[in-house]
PDB file of the backbone (N, CA, C, O) and the ligand in Angstrom, with CONECT records:
HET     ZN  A 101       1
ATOM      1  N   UNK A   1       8.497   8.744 -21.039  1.00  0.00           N
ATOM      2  CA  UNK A   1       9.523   8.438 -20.044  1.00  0.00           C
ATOM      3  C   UNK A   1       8.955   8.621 -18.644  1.00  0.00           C
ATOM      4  O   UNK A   1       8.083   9.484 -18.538  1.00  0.00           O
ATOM      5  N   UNK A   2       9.415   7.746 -17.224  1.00  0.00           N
ATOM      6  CA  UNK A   2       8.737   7.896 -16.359  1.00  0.00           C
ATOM      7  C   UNK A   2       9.383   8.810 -15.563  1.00  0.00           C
ATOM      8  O   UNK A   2      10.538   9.046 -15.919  1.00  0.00           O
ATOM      9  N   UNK A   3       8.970   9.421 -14.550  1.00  0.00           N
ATOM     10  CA  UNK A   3       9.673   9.929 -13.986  1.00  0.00           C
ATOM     11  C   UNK A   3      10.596   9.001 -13.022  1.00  0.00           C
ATOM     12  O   UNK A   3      10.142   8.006 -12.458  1.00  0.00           O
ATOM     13  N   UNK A   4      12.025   9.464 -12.888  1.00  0.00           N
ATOM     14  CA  UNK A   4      12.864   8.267 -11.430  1.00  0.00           C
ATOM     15  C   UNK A   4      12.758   9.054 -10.040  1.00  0.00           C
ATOM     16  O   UNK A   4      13.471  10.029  -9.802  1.00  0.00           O
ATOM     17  N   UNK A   5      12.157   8.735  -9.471  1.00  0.00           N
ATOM     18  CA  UNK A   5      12.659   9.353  -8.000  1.00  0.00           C
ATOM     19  C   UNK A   5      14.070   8.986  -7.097  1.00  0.00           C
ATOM     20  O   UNK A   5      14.432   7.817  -7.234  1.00  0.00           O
ATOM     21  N   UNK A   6      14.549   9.467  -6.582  1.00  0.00           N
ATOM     22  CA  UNK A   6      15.541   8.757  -5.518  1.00  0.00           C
ATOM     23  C   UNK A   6      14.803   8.378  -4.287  1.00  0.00           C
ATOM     24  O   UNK A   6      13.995   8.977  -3.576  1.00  0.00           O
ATOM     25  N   UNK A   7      15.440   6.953  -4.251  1.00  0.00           N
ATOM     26  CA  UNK A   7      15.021   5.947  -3.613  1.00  0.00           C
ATOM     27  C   UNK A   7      14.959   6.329  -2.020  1.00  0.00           C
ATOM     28  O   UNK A   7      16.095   6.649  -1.669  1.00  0.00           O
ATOM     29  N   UNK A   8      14.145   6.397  -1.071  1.00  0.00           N
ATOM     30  CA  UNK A   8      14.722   6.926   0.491  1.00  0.00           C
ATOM     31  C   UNK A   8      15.443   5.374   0.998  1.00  0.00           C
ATOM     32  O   UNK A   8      15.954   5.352   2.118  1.00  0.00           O
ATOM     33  N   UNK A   9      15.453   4.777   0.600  1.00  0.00           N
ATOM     34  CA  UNK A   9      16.066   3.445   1.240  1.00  0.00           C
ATOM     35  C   UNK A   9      17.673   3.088   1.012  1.00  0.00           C
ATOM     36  O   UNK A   9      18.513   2.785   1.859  1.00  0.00           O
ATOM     37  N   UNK A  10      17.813   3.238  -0.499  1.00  0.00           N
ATOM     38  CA  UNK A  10      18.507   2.693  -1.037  1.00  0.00           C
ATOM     39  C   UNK A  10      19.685   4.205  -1.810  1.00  0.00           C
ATOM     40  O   UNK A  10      20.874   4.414  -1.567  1.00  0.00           O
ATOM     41  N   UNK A  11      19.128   4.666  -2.356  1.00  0.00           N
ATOM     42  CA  UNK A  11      19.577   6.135  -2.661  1.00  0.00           C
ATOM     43  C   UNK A  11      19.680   6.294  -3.858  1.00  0.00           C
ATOM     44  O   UNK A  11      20.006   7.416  -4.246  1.00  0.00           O
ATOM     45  N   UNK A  12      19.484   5.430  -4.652  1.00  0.00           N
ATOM     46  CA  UNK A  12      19.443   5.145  -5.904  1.00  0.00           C
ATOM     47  C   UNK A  12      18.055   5.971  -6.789  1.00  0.00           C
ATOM     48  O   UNK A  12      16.917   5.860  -6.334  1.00  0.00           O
ATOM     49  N   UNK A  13      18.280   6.646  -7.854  1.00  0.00           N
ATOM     50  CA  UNK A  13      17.355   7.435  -8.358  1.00  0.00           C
ATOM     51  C   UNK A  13      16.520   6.254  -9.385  1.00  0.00           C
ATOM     52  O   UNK A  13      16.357   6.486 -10.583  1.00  0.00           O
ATOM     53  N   UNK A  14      16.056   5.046  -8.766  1.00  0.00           N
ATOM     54  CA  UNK A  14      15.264   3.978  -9.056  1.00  0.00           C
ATOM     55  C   UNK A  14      14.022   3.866  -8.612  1.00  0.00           C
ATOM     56  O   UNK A  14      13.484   2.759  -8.645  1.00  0.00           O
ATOM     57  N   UNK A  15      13.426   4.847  -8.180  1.00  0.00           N
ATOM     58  CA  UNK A  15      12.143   4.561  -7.584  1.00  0.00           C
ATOM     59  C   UNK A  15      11.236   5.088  -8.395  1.00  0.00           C
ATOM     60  O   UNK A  15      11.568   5.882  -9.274  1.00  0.00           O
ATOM     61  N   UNK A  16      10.001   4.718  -8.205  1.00  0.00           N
ATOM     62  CA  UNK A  16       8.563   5.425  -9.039  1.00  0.00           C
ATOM     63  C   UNK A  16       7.250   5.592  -8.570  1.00  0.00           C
ATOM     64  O   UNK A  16       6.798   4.860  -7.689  1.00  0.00           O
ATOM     65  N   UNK A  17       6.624   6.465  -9.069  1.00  0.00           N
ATOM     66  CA  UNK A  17       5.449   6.748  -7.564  1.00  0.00           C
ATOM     67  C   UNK A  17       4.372   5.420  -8.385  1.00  0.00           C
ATOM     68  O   UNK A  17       4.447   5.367  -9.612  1.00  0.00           O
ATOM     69  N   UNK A  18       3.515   4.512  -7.732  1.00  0.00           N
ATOM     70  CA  UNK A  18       2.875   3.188  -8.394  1.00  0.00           C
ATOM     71  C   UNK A  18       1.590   3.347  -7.468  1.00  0.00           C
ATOM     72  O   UNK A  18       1.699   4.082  -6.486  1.00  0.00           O
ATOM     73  N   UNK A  19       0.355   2.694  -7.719  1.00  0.00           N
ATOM     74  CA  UNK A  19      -0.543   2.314  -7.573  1.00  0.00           C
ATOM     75  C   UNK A  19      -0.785   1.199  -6.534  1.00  0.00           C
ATOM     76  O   UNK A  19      -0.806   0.334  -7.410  1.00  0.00           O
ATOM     77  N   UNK A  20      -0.974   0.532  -5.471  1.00  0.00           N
ATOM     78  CA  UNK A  20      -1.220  -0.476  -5.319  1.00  0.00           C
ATOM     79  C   UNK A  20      -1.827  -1.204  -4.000  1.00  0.00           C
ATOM     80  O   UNK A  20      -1.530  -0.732  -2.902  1.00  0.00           O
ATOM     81  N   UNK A  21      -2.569  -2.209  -4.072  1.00  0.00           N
ATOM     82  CA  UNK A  21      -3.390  -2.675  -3.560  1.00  0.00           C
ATOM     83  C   UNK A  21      -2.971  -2.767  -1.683  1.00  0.00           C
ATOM     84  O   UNK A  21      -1.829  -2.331  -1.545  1.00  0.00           O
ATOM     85  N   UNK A  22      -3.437  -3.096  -0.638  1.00  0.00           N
ATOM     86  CA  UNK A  22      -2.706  -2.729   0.710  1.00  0.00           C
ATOM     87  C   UNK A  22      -3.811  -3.422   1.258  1.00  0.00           C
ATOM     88  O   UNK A  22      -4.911  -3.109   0.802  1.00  0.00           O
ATOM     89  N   UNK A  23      -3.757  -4.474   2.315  1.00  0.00           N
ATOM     90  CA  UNK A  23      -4.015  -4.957   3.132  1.00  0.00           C
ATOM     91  C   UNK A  23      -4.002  -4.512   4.711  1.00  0.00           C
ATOM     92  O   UNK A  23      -2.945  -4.289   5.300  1.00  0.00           O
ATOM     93  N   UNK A  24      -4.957  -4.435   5.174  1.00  0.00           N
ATOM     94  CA  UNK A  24      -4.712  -3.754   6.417  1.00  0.00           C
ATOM     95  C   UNK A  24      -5.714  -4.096   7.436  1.00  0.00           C
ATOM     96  O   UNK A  24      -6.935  -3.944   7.399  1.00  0.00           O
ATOM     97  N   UNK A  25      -4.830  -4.672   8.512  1.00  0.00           N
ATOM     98  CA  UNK A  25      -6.042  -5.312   9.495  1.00  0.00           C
ATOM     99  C   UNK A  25      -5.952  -7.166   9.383  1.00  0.00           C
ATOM    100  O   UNK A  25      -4.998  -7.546   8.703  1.00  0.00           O
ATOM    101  N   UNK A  26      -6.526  -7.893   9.767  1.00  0.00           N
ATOM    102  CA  UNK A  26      -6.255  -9.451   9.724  1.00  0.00           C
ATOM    103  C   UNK A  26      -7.833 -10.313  10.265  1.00  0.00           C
ATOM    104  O   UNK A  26      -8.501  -9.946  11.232  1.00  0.00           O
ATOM    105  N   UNK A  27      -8.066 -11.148   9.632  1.00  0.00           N
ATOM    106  CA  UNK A  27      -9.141 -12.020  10.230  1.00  0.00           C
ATOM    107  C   UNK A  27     -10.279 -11.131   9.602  1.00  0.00           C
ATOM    108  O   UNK A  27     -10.236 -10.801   8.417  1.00  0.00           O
ATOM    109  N   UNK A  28     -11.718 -10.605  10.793  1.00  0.00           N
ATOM    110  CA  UNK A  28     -12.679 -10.571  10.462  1.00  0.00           C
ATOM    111  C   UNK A  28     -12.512  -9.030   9.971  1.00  0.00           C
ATOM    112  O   UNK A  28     -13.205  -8.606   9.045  1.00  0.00           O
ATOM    113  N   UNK A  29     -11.433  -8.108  10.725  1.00  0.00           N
ATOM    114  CA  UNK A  29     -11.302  -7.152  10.334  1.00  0.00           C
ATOM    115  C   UNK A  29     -10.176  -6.288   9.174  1.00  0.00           C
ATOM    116  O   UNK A  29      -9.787  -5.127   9.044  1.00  0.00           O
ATOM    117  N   UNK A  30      -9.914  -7.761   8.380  1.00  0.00           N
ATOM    118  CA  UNK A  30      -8.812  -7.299   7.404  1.00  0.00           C
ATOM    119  C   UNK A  30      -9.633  -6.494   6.196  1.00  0.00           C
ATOM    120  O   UNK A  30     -10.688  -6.967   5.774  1.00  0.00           O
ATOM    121  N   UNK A  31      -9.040  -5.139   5.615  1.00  0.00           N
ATOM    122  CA  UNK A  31      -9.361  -4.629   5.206  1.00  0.00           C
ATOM    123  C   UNK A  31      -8.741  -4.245   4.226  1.00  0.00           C
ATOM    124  O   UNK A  31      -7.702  -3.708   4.610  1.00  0.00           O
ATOM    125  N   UNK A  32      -8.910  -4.233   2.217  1.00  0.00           N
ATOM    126  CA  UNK A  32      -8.533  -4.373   1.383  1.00  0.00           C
ATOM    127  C   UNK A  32      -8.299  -2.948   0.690  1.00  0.00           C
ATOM    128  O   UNK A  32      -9.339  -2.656   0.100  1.00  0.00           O
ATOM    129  N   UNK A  33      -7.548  -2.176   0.573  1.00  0.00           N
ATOM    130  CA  UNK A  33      -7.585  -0.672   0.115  1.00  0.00           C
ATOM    131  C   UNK A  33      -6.679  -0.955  -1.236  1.00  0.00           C
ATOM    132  O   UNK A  33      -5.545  -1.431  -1.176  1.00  0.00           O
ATOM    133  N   UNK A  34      -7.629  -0.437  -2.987  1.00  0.00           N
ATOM    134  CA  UNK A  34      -6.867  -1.229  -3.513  1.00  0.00           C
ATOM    135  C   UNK A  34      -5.994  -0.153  -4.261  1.00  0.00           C
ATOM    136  O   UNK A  34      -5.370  -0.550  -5.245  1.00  0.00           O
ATOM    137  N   UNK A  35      -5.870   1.356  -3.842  1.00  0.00           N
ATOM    138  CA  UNK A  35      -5.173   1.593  -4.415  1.00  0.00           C
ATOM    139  C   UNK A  35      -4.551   2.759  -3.600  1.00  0.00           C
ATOM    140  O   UNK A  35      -4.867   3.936  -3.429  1.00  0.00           O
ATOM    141  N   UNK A  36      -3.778   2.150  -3.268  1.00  0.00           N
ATOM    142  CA  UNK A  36      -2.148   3.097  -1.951  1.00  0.00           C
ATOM    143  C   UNK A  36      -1.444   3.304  -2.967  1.00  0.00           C
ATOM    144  O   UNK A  36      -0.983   2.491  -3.769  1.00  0.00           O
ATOM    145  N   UNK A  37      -1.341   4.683  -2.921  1.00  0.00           N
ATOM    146  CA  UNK A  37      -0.010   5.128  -3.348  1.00  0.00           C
ATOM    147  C   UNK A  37       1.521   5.198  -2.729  1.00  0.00           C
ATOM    148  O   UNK A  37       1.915   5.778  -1.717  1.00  0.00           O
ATOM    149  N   UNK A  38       2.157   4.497  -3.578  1.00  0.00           N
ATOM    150  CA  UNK A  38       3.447   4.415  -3.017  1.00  0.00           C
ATOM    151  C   UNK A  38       4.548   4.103  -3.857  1.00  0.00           C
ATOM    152  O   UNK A  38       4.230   3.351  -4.779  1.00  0.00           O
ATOM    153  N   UNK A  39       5.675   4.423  -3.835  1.00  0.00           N
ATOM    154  CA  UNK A  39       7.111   4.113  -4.298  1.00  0.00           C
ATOM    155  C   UNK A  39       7.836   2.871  -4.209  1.00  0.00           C
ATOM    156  O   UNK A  39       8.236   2.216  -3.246  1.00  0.00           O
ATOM    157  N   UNK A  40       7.891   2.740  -5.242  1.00  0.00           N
ATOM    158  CA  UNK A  40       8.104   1.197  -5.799  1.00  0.00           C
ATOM    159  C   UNK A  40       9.467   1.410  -6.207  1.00  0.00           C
ATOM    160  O   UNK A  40       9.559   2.285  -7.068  1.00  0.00           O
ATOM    161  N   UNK A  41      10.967   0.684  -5.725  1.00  0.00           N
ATOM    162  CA  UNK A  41      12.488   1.105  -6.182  1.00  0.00           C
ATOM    163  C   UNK A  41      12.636  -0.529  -6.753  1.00  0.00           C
ATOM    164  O   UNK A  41      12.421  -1.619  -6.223  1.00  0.00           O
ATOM    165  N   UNK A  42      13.074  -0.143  -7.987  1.00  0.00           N
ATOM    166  CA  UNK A  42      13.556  -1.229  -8.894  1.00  0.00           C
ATOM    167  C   UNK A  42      14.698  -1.661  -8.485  1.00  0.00           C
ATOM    168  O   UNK A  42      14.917  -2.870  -8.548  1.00  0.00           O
ATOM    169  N   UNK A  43      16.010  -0.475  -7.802  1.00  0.00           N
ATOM    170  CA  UNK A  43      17.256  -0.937  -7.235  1.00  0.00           C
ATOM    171  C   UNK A  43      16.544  -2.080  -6.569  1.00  0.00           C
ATOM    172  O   UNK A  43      16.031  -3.058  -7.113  1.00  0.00           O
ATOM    173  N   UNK A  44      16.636  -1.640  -4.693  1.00  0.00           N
ATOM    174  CA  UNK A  44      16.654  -2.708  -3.904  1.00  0.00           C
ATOM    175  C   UNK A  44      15.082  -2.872  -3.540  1.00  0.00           C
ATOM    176  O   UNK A  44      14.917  -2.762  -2.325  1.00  0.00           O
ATOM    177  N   UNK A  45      13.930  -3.096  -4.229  1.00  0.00           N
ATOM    178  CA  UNK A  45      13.082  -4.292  -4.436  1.00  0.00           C
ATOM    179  C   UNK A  45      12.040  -3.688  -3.382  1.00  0.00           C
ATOM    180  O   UNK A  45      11.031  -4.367  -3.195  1.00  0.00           O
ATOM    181  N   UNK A  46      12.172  -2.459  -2.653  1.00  0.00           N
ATOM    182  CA  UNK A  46      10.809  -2.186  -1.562  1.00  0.00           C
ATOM    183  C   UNK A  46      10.143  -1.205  -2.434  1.00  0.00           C
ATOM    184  O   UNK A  46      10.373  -0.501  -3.417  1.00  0.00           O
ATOM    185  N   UNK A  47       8.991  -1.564  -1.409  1.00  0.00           N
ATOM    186  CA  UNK A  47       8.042  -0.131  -1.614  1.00  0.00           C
ATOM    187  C   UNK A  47       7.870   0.038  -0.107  1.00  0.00           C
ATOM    188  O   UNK A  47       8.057  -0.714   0.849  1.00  0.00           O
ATOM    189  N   UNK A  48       7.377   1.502  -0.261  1.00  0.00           N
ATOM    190  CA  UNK A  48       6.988   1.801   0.672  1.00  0.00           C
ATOM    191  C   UNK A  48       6.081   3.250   0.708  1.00  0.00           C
ATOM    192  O   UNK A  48       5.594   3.584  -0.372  1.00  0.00           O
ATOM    193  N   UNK A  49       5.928   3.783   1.426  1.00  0.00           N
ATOM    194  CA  UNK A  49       4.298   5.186   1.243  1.00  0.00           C
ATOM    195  C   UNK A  49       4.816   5.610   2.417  1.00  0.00           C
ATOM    196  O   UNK A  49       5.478   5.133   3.338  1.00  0.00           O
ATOM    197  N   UNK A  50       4.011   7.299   1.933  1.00  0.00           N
ATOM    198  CA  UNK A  50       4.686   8.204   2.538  1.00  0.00           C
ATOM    199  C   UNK A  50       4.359   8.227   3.955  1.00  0.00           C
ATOM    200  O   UNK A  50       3.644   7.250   4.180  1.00  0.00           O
ATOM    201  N   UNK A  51       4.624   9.112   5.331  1.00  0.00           N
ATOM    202  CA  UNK A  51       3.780   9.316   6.927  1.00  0.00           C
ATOM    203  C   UNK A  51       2.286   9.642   6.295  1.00  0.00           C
ATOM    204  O   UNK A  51       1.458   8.868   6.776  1.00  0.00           O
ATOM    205  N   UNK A  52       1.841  10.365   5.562  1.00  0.00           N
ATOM    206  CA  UNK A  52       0.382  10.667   5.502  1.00  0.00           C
ATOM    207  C   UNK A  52      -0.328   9.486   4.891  1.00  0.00           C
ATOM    208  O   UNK A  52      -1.547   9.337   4.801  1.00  0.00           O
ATOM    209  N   UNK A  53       0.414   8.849   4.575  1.00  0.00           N
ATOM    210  CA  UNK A  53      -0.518   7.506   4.056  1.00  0.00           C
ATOM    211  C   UNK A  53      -0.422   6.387   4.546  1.00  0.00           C
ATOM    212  O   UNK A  53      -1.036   5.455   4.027  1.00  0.00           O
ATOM    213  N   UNK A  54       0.375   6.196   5.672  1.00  0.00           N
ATOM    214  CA  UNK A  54       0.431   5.517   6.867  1.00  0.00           C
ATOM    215  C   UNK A  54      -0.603   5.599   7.525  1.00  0.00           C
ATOM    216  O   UNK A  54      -1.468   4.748   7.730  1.00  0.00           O
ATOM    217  N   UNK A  55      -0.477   7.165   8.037  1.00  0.00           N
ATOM    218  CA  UNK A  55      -1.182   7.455   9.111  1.00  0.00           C
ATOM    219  C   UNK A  55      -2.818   7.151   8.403  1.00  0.00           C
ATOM    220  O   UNK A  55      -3.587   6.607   9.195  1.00  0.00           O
ATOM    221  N   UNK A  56      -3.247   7.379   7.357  1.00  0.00           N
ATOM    222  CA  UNK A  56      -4.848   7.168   6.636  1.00  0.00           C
ATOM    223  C   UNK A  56      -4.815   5.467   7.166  1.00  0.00           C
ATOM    224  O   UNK A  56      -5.776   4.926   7.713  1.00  0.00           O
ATOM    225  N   UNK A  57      -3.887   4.986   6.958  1.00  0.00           N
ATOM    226  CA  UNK A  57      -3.928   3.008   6.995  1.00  0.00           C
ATOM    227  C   UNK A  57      -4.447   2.805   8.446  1.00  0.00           C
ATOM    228  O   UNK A  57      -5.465   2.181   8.744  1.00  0.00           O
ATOM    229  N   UNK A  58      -3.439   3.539   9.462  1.00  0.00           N
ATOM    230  CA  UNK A  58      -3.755   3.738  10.804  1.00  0.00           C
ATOM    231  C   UNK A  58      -5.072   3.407  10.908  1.00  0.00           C
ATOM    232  O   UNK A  58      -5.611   2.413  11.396  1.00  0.00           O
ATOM    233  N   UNK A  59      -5.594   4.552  10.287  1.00  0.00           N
ATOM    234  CA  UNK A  59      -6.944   5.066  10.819  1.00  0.00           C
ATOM    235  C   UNK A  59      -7.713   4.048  10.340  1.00  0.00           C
ATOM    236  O   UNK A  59      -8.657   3.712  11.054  1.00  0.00           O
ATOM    237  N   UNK A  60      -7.527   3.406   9.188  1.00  0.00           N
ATOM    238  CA  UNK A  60      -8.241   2.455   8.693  1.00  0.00           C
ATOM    239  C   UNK A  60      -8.133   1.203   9.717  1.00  0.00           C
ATOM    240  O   UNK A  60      -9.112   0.457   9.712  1.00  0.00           O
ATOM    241  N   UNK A  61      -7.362   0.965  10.353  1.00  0.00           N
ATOM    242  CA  UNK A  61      -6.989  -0.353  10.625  1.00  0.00           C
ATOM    243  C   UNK A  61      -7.751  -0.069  12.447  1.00  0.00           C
ATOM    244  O   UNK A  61      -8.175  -0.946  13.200  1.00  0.00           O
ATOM    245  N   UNK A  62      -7.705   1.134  12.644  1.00  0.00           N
ATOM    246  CA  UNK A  62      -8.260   1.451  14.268  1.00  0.00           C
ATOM    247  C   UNK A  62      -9.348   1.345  14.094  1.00  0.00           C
ATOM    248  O   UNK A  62      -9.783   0.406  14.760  1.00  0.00           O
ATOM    249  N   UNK A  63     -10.482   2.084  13.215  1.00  0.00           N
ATOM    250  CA  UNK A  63     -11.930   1.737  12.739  1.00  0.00           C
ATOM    251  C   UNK A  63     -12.378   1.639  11.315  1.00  0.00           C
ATOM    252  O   UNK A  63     -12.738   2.569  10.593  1.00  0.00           O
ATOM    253  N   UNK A  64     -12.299   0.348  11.018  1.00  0.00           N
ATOM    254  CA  UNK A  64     -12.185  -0.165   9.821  1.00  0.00           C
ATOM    255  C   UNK A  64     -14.001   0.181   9.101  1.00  0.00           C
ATOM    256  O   UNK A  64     -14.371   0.349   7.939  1.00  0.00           O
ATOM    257  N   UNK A  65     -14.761   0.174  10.402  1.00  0.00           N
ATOM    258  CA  UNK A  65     -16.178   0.400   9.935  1.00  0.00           C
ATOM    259  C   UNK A  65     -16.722   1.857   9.178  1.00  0.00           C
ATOM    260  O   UNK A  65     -17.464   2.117   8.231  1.00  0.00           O
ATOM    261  N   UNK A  66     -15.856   2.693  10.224  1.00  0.00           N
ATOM    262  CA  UNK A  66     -16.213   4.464   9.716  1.00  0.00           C
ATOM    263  C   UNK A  66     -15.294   4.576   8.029  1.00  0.00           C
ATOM    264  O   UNK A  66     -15.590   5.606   7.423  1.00  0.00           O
ATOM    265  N   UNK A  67     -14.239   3.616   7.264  1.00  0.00           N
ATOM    266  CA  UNK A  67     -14.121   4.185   6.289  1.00  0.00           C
ATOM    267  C   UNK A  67     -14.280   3.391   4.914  1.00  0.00           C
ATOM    268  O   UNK A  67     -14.016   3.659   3.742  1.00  0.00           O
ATOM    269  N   UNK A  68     -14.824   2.304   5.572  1.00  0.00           N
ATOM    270  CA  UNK A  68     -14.975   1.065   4.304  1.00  0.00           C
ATOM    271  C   UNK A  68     -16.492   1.012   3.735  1.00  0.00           C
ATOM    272  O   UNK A  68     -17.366   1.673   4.296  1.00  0.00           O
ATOM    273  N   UNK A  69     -16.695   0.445   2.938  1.00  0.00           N
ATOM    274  CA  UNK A  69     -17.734   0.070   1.763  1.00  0.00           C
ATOM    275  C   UNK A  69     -17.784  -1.817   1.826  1.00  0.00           C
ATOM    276  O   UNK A  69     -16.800  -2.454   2.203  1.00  0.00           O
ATOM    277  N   UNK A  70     -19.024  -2.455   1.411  1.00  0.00           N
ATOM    278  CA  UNK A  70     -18.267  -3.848   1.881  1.00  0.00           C
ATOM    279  C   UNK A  70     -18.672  -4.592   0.310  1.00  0.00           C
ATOM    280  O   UNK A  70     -19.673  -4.097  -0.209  1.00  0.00           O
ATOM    281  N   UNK A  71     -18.164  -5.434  -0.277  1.00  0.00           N
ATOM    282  CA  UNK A  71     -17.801  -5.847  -1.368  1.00  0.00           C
ATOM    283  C   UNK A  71     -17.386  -6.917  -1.360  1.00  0.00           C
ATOM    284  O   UNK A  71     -16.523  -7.494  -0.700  1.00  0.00           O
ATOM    285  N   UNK A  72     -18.244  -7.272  -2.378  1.00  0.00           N
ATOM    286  CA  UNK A  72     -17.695  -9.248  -2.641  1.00  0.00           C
ATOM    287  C   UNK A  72     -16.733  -9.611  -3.400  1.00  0.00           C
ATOM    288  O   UNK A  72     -17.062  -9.432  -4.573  1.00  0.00           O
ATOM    289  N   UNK A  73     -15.825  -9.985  -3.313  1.00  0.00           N
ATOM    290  CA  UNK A  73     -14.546 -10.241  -4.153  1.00  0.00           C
ATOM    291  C   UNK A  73     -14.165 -11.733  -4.008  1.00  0.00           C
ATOM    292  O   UNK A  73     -14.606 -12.232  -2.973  1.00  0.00           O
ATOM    293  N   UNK A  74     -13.443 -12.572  -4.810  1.00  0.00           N
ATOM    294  CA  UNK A  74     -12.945 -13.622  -4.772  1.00  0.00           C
ATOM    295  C   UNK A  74     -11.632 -13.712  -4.164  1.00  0.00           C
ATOM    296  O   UNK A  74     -10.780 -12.932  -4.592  1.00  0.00           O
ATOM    297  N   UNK A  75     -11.322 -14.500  -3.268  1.00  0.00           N
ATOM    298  CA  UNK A  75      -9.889 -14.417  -2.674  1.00  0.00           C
ATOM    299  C   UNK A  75      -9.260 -15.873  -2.981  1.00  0.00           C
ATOM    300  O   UNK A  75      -9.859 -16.937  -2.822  1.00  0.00           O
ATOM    301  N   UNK A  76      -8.453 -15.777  -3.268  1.00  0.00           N
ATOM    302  CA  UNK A  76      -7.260 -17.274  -3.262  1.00  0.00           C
ATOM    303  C   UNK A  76      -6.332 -17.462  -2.718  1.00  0.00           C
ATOM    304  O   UNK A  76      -5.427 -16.637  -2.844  1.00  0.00           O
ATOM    305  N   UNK A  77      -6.183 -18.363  -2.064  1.00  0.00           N
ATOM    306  CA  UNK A  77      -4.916 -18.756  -1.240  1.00  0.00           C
ATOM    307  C   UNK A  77      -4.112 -19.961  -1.865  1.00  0.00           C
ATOM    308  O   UNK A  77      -4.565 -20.960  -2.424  1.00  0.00           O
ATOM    309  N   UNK A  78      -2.367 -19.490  -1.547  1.00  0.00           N
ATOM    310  CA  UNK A  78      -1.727 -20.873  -2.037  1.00  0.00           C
ATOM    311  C   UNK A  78      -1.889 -22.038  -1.154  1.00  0.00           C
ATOM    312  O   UNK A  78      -2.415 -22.293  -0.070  1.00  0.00           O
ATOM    313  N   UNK A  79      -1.120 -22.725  -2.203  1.00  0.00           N
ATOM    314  CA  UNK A  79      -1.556 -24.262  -1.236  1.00  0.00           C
ATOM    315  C   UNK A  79      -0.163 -24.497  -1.155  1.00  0.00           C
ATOM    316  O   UNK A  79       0.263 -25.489  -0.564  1.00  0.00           O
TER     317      UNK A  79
HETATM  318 ZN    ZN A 101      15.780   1.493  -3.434  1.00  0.00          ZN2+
END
């Protein structure tokens, strides 16, 4: 059984702590972090992560050079 959290959005004890991928930054300096932790609410459909893992994105997104690794990945876009 998973654990439910209550939701901070919604209030609903629908939320769950999840894994997931985060984009941060745009163009030459977009930067791919693939695993943010954050709360995922099945009620009303957001996620969102906590101030301390904001603030790490921050930091990522102010100098993307001091915390990244660089890696070839395939990207796809819709058409
Ligand atoms: Zn919710």
């Amino acid at each position: 059984m998973t654990t439910q959290i209550v939701c901070k959005l919604c209030g609903q004890p629908k939320a769950r702590a999840v894994n997931r991928p985060q984009i941060v930054g745009k163009g030459d300096a977009m930067v791919i972090v693939p695993n943010v932790p954050m709360m995922s609410c099945s009620n009303c459909g957001h996620d969102y992560f906590s101030l301390a893992v904001a603030r790490q994105l921050d930091q990522i997104r102010a100098k993307p050079e001091a915390c990244t690794t660089r890696k070839s990945f395939a990207v796809a876009e819709l058409v």
